[in-house]
N, C-alpha and C positions, 0 to 999 in steps of 0.2 A: 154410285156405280158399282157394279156385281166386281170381285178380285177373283181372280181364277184360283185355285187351290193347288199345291203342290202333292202330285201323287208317285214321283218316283225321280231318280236320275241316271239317265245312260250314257257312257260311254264321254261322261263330263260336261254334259249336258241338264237340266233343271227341265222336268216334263210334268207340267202344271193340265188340268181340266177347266173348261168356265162353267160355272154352276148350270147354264144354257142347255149344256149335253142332257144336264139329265132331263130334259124333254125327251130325249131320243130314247131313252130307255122307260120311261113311260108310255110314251108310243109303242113300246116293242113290246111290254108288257099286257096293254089293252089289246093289241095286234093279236099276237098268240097266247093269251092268257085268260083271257075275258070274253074277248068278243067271238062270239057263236061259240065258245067252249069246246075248243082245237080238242082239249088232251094236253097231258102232260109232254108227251113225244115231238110234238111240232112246238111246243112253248120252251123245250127248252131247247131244241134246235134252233130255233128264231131266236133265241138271245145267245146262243153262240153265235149265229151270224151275224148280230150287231156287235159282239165282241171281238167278232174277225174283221169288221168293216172298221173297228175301232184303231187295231192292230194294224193294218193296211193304210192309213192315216197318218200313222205314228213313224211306222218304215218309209213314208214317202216325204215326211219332214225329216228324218233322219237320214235318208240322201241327198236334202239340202245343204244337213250339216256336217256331212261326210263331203263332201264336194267343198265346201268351204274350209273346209280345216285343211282341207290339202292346198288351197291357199295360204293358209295361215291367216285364218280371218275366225277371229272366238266368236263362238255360239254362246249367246244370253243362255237362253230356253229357248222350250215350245211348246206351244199353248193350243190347247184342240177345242173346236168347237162344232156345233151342231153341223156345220155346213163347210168344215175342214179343220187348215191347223195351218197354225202359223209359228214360223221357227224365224227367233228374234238372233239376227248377228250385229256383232258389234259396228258394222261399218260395211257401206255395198264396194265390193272392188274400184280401184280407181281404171283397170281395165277392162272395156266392154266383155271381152273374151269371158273373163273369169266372170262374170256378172253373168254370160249368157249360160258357163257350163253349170254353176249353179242352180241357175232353176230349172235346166233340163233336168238334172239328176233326181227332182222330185218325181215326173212323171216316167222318166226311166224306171224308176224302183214299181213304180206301178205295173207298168208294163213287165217285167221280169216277174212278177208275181201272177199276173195273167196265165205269159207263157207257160209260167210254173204248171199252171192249173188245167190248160188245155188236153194235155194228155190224158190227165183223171177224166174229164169230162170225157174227150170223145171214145176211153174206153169204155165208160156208164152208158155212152149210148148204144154201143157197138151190141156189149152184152144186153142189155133190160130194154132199150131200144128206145128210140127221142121222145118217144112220151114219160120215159122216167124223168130226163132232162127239165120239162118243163111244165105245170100245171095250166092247161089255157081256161080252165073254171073259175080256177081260183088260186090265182100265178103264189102270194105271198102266202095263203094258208095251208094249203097241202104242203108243210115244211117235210122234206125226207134227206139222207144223208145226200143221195143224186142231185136234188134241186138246189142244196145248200151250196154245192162247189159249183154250180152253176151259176148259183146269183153271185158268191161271190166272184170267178172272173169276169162277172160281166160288167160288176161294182169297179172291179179295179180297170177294166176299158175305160169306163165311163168316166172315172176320177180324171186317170189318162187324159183323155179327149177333153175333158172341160178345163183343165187346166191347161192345154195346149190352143185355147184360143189366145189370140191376139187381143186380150184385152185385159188391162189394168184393172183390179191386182196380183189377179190370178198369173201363174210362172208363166203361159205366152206373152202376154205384158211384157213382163220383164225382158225378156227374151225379144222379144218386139223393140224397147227401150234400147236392150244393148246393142242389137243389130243397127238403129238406124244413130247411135254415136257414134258409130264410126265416121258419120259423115257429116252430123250437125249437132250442136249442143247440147247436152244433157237435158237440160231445160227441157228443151223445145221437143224432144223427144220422148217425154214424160209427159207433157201436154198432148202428143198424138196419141199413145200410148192410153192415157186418161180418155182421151175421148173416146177411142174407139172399143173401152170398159164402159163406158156412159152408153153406148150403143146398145149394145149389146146387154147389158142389162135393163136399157128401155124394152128391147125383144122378149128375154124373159118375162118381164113384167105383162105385156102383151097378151104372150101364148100363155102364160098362167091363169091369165082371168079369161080368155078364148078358152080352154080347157075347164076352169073351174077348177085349177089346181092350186090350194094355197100353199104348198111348198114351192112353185117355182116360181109365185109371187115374191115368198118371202127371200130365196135366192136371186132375185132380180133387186130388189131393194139391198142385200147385204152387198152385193157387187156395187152397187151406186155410189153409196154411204162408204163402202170401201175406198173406193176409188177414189173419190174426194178426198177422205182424210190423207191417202195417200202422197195426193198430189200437197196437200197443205205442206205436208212437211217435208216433200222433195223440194218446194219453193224455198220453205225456210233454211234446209240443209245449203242450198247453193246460194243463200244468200249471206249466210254463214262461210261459205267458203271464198265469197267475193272481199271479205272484212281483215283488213289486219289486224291483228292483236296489239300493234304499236298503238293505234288509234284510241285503246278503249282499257289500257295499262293506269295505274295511277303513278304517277310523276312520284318518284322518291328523290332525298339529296344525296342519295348512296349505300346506303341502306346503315348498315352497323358491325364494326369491326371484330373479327373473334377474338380481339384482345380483351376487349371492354369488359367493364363489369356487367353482370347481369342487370344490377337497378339502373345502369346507362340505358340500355333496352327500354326499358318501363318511361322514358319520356315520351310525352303523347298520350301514355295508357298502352294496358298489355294487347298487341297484334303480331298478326303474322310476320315475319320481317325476312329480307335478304341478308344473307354475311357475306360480305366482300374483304378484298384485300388486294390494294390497287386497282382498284377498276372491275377486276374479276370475280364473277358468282362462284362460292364456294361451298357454300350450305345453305339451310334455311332454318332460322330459327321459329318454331311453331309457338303461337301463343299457349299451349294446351303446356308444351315444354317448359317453357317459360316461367310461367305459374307455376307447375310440381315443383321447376327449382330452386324458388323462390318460397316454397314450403319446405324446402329442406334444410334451410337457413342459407342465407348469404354473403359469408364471408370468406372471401377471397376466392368468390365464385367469379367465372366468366363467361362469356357465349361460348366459348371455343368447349366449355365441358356438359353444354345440351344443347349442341345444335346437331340438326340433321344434315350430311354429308350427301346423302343418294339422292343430290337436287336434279331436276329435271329443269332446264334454265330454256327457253320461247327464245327465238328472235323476233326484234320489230317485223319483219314481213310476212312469219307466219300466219296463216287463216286463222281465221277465232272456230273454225270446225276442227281442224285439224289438232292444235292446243288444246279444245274441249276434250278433243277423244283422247289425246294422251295425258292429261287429268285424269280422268275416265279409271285407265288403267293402272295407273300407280297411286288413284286414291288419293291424289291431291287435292288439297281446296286452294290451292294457291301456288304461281310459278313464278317466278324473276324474268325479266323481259330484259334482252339486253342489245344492241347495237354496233356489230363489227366487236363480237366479245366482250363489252362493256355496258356495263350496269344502267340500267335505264329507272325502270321501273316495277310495278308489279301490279299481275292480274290475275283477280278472284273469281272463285266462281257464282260472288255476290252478282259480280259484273258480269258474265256470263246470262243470269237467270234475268236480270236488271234489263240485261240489252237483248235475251229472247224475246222478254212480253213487249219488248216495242217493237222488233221486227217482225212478230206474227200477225199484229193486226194490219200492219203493212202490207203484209204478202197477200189476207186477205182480200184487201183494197185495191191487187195488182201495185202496190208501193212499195219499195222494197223497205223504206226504213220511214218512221215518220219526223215531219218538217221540225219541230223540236228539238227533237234527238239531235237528227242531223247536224242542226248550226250549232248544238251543244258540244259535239263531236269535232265540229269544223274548231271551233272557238281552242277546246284543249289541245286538238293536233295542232293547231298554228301556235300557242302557245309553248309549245314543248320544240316544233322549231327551232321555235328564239328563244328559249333559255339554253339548247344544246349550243346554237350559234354562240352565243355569248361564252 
């Protein structure tokens, strides 16, 4: 599969290209470059304006990511491709609201960019008159400075407009999504959401071969394939959020005291471990730790002089989404899980990766988890009952 390549970073942001684009500059090349031999003057006009269309793209995921940071919601990157851009955050709001102001902000910035332009335009008309505006011979070759800021506000309406339908994955989706949770399940709202992108990319598809246009074919397929994968992993995120972490912990006898010596640690063989003292998580001692200090000789070494302090400790009823993502951010591969303050056990993100590939094929199947897993799962939850009872 193609890796998008990193070409810059804004405003703390990671703004990657998919190798995909550069079709579009091949096309703009043969466009004004090649074909019927424009001239120099329209060829390189015509690749300013793909590099303004470019530019316009970039601003309109970066009001995504402007919109989301004033939530306080971190931005991965953003990634642009032939037929947009996608700006990766860490996590969609848990309220509709901030979920819906987000993805207006991308076509807002659109729109502002328009308006920007409208004045330029309709004084180029006023003066040179609306035939400078627009070539009706030959709309895309006669490139001149007039028709340049034409096509581009009408690039940026159009961005506008397509992204403000109601349909998944594009921002009226979203927006679609977050309006109807207010009143019914996330879920089920991603499923209308989804369909009615599955629509409407049937339509594209349609008017593309009615027309003979293989761009809005290929845009009715990218919304399809979008939408779907979409929906795949809006299924598994909430199914992940339906899961406790207690469930899916591995049973410890209390982990290991900072008194101890370090070769204490080393029973079982070197792993991650919890430090407790009385009941209570205190650190965590990393196997990576463990080993350095155990190269630096061992005597009169103890946990308590390499363990990590800045533990991040799960309760049993936390979601396995919610733990995931704050793993996520402090770089953890492993938490202590504990019970009314007290030490339980501990979950990896072996078990995390272990228990996604069984609930993905699940989701596929409309399952949420498969029948294996499950009793496997049943089995260790009711065993962890009755050894706390005990």
């Amino acid at each position: 599969m193609l890796r998008a390549y990193k070409i810059g970073h804004l405003f703390g942001v990671d703004v990657n290209v998919h190798p995909t684009f550069g079709l579009v500059l091949v096309w703009a090349v043969w466009q004004w470059g090649f074909s019927d031999s424009r001239g120099l003057g329209p060829f390189i006009l015509g690749i300013l304006l793909v590099s303004l269309i470019f530019a316009s793209v970039l601003l309109h995921e970066l009001g995504h990511c402007a919109m989301a940071q004033q939530f306080g919601i971190r931005v991965l990157d953003i990634t642009l491709w032939p037929f947009g851009g996608v700006a990766r955050i860490e996590q969609m709001p848990a309220r509709p609201r901030n979920e819906f102001m987000i993805a207006l902000a991308g076509p807002a910035t659109n729109l502002a960019i328009a308006v920007a332009l409208i004045p330029v335009v309709l004084l180029t008309g006023v003066i040179a008159g609306r035939d400078a505006l627009f070539s009706t011979s030959d709309p895309l070759g006669a490139m001149t400075p007039a028709t340049l800021v034409t096509y581009l506000a009408l690039i940026n309406i159009f961005i506008m407009v397509f992204n403000l339908l109601p349909a998944f994955p594009v921002d009226g989706g979203r927006m679609l999504r977050a309006a109807l949770s207010r009143s019914i399940e996330r879920e089920r709202a991603t499923s209308i959401a989804v369909a009615a992108g599955l629509v409407f990319a049937v339509l594209f598809v349609i008017v593309g071969v009615w027309q003979r246009n293989v761009a809005i074919v290929i845009l009715g397929l990218f919304v399809f394939f979008a939408a779907q994968a979409e929906a795949r992993v809006e299924r598994v995120t909430s199914a992940m959020r339906r899961l406790r972490v207690g469930q899916y912990a591995l049973w410890d006898m209390g982990g290991v005291s900072p008194t101890e010596p370090l070769t204490y640690a080393l029973r079982g063989g070197p792993r991650d471990m919890a430090v407790t003292e009385h009941g209570q998580v205190i650190g965590m001692l990393w196997r990576s730790h463990l080993l350095d200090g155990l190269a630096g000789g061992v005597a009169g070494r103890i946990v308590s002089d390499v363990m990590d302090r800045s533990v991040y400790v799960a309760d049993i009823d936390d979601s396995i989404y919610d733990v995931q993502q704050q793993m996520n951010r402090m770089n953890r591969w492993a938490v202590p899980v504990t019970e009314g303050g007290r030490y339980r056990g501990i979950f990896t993100a072996d078990r995390f990766v272990h228990l996604h590939r069984q609930i993905a094929p699940g989701v596929l199947g409309n399952t949420s988890i498969s029948g294996e897993w499950r009793e496997a799962i049943t089995d260790t939850w009711s065993s962890w009952k009755h050894a706390r009872r005990r």
